[in-house]
N, C-alpha and C positions, 0 to 999 in steps of 0.2 A: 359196491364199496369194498375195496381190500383191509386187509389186517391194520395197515398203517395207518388209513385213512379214519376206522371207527377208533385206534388208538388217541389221536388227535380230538376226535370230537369226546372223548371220555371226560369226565369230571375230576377223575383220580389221573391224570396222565403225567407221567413222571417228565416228560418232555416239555411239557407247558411251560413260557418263558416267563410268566409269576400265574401267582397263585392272588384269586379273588374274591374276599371272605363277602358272604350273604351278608346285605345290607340290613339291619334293622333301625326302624326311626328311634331316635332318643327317648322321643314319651313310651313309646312302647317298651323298651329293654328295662327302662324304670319300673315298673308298671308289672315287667314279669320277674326283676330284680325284687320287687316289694314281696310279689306272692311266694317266693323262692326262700327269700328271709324271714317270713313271716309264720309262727306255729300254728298248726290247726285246730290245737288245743285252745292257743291265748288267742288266736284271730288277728286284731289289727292294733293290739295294745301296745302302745310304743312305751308307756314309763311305768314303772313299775310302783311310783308314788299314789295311784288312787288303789293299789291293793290290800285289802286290810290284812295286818299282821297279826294272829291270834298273843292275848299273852299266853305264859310258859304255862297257869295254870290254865287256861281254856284249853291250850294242846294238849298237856297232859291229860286232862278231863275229856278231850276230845279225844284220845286217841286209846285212853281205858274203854270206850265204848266197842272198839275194834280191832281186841286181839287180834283176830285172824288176821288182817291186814298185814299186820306188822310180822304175825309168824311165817307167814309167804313169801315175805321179803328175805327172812333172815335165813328159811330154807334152799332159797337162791343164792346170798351170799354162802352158804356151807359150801354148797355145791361148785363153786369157782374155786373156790380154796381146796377143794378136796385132793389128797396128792395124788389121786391118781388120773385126775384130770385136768386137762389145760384148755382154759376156754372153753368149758363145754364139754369136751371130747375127750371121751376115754384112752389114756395113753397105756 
């Protein structure tokens, strides 16, 4: 087989007179569109109406239980805002 000849049989062949995208069945593109949009934290939760919503005091009360939490967080946003860093990274 010559240069031309395994040219033509290639998949990327710049010569090919269209281009033939792989078939996927409907259910199935569905199916890996679902798992793709879906978090792997919340799983397959689609509405956000069976979440129970603490009131302002249970959060507050929940969330004096876990300073550290909150000081982790806010040591992360320091660190983005720091001026001599942009995203991360030291300029």
């Amino acid at each position: 087989m010559n240069v031309e000849e395994e040219d033509m049989e290639s998949q990327l062949n710049p010569n090919a007179a269209e281009f033939v995208p792989v078939f996927i069945p409907p259910s199935s593109a569905a199916a890996i569109e679902q798992d793709l949009s879906s978090s792997p934290a919340k799983g397959a939760e689609q509405s956000l109406e069976n979440i129970d919503v603490p009131s302002s005091k249970e959060f507050y009360t929940e969330i004096s239980k876990r300073p550290s939490e909150l000081e982790s967080l806010n040591e992360d946003t320091n660190k983005s805002f720091n001026e001599t860093t942009l995203n991360g990274v030291n300029t």
